[in-house]
C-alpha positions in Angstrom: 107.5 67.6 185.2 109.2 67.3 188.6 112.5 66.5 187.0 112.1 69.5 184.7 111.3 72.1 187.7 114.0 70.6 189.9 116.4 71.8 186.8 114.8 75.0 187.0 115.3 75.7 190.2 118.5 74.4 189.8 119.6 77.2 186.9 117.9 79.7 189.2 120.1 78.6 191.4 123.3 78.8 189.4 122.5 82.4 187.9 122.8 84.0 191.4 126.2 82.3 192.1 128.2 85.2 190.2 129.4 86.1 186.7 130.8 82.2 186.1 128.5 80.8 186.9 125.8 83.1 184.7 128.8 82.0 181.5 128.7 78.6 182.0 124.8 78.2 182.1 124.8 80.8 178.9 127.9 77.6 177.5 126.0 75.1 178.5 124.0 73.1 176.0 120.8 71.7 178.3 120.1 75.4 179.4 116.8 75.9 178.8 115.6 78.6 176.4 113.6 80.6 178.7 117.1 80.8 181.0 118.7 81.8 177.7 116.6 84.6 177.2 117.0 86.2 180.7 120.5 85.8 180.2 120.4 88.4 176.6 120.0 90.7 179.5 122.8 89.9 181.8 124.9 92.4 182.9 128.0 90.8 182.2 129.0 91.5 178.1 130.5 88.1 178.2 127.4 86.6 179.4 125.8 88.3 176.6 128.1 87.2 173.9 127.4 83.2 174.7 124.4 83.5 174.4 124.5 85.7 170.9 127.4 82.8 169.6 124.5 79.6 170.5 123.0 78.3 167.7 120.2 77.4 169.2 119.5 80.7 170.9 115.5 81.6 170.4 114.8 84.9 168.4 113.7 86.5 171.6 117.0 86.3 173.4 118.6 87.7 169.7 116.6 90.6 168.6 117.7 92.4 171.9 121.3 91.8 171.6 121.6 93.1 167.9 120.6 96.9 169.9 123.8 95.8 172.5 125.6 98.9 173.8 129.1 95.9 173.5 129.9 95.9 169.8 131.5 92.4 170.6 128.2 91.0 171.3 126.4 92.7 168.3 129.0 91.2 166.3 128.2 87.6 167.5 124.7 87.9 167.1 126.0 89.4 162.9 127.9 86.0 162.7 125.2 83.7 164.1 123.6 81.2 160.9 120.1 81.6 163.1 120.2 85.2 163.5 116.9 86.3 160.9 116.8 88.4 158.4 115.0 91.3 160.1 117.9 91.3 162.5 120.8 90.9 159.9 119.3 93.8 157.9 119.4 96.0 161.6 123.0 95.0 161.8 124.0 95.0 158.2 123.6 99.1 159.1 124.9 99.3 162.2 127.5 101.9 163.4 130.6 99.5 163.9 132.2 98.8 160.5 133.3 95.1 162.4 129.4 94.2 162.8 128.2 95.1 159.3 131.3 93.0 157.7 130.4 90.2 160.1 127.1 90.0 158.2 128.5 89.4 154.9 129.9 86.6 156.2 126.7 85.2 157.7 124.8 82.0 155.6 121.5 83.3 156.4 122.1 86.5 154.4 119.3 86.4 151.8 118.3 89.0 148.0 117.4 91.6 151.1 120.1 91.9 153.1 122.7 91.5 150.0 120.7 94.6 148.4 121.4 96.5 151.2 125.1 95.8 151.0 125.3 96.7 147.5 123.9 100.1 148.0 126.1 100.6 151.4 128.4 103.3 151.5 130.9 101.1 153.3 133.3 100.5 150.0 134.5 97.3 151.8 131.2 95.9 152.6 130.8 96.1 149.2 133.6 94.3 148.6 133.3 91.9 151.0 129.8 90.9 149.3 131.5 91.3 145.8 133.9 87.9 147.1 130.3 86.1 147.0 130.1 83.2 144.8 126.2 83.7 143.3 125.0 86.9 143.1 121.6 87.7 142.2 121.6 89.8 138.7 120.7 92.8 139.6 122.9 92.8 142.7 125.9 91.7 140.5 124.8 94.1 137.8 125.1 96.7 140.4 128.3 96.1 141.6 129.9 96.1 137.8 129.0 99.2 137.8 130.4 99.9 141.3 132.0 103.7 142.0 135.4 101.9 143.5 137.3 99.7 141.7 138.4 97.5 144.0 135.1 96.8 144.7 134.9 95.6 141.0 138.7 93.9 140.9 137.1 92.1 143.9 134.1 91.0 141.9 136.2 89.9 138.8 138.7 88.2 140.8 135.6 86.2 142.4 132.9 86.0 140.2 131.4 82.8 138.4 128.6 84.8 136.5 129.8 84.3 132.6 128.0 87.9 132.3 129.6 89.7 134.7 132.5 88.8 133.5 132.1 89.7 130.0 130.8 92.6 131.0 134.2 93.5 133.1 136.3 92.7 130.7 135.7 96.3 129.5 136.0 97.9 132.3 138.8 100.7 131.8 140.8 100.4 135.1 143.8 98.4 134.9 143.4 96.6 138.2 140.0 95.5 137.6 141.5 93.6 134.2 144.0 92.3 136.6 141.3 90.7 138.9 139.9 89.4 135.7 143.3 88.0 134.5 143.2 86.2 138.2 140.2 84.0 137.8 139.9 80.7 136.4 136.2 81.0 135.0 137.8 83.2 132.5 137.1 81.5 128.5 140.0 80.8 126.6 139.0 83.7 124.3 139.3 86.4 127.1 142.4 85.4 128.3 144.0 85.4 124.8 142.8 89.4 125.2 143.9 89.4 128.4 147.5 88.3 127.3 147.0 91.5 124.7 146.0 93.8 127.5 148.2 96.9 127.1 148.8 97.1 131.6 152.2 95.1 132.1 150.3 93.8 135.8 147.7 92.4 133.8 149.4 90.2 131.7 151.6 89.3 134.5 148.8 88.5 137.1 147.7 86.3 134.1 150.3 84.3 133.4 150.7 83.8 137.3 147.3 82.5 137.6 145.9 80.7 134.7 147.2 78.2 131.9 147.2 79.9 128.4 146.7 78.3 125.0 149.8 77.5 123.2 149.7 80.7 120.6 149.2 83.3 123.5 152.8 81.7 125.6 154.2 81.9 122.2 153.6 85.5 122.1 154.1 86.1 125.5 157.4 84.7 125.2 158.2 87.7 123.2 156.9 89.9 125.9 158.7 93.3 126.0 158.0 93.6 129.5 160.7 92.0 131.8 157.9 91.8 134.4 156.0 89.5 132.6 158.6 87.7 131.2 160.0 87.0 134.6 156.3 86.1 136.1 155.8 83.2 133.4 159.6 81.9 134.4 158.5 81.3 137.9 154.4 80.6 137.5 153.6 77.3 138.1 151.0 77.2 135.4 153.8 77.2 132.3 154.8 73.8 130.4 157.7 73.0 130.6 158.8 73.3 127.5 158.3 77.2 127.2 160.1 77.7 130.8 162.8 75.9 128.7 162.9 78.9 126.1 163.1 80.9 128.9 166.0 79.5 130.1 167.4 81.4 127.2 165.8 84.7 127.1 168.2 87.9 126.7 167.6 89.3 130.0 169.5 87.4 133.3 167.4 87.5 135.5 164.2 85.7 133.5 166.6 83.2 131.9 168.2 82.6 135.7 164.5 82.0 136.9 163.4 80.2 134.7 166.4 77.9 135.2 166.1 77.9 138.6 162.6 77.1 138.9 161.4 74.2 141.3 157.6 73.0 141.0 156.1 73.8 144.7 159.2 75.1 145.7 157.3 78.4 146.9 160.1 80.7 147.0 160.2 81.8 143.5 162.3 85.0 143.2 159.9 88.5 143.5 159.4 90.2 140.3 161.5 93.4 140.4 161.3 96.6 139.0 163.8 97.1 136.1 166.9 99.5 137.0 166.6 102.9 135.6 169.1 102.7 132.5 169.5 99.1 132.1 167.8 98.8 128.9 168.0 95.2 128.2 165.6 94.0 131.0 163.4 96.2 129.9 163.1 94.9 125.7 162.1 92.0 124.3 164.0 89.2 122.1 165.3 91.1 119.1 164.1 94.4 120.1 166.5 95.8 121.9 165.6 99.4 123.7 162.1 98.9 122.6 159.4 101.0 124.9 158.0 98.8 127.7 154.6 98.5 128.0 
């Protein structure tokens, strides 16, 4: 008892000796908690935010700091894995965009707080809590359903939910097809579609990301789309053996990547826009001047 009052006075000691001081008892590990909650009220913000960052901070020196007027400190407290619910649901709707994304970042984020975020009007909190690996249903179900799609491209590009993503792969925006064609929990059957899907950037995000059965690189090979064409020359998901082929397409500049591919190399050429006029990159084998796609 003697020992623990001499380090009491000592730490009432230190907290008078200037702003410093005050930071490095609100660092320091053996501070005890009772210190630690005198110090949530410290005039110095920095003070402020060391003791939002601990761990080990109690619940009474927390719930203060997530009503801060320093948005830096609010934000600590959004990022802390012992911040509780209650509080994460006060920041989760606080005015600083940078404190309510911190929370969608935060392990301790429960079905409550992630509700919240799924009916925020904040498009990239919404987002940001689409990137989640395991959604509850309904919150998934809500975000299929989502008014921006980039909050849904986000969620197909991310998603492990079977359902979710069958149920994306009719969504009518391009892009959120292209966050499909991205992910690797796709089934061999929706990426065969996916290799049918009429948006030239879907087919060549696919190609880019996944490995395709042998009848959809067949077909692909064919591709009218230069785009695509050159994207499965330089992906690193492509056997050998169709790179090979081409090696020998019409167009140049697919059969000069694919020639000049290296495995890991990671500067495979950027995709570029065909020129206006120049029909050949933009046809097929045998089809010359066909439409692209």
């Amino acid at each position: 008892m003697m020992a623990l009052m001499g380090k009491q006075k000592h730490v009432g000691d230190a907290t008078g000796d200037g702003a410093d001081a005050r930071l490095a008892l609100a660092r320091d590990p053996a501070t005890p908690q009772m210190t630690l909650i005198d110090l949530a009220s410290d005039a110095s913000a920095e003070v402020r935010k060391a003791v939002a960052t601990r761990a080990d901070a109690p619940a009474q020196a927390l719930r203060p700091l997530t009503r801060d007027h320093d948005r830096h400190v609010r934000e600590a407290v959004a990022r802390n894995p012992s911040t509780s619910v209650g509080n994460l649901l006060r920041l989760v709707r606080d005015a600083d965009r940078w404190v309510r994304w911190a929370v969608a970042g935060n392990p301790a984020c429960d079905e409550s707080v992630r509700r919240v975020m799924a009916e925020a009007p904040d498009k990239e909190l919404r987002g940001l809590l689409a990137e989640t690996r395991e959604l509850e249903p309904e919150v998934a179900a809500r975000l299929v359903h989502d008014v921006s799609p980039e909050v849904r491209e986000r969620l197909a590009t991310h998603t492990h939910d079977p359902d979710v993503i069958t149920a994306l792969m009719a969504d009518r925006t391009a892009r959120v097809r292209k966050g499909l064609a991205r992910n690797p929990r796709t089934t061999a059957a929706q990426r065969s579609d996916l290799a049918r899907d009429p948006v030239v950037d879907v087919r060549a995000a696919l190609v880019l990301a996944v490995g395709l059965d042998e009848a959809d690189l067949r077909r692909l090979l064919d591709d009218r789309s230069v785009q695509v064409r050159t994207a499965m020359a330089r992906s690193e998901m492509i056997p050998p053996h169709i790179r090979q082929e081409l090696g020998r397409d019409p167009d140049e500049m697919v059969a000069g990547v694919a020639r000049d591919f290296r495995p890991g190399s990671g500067n495979a050429p950027v995709v570029r826009a065909a020129r206006a006029g120049h029909q050949s990159s933009g046809s097929g084998r045998g089809r010359p001047g066909s439409p692209r796609r």
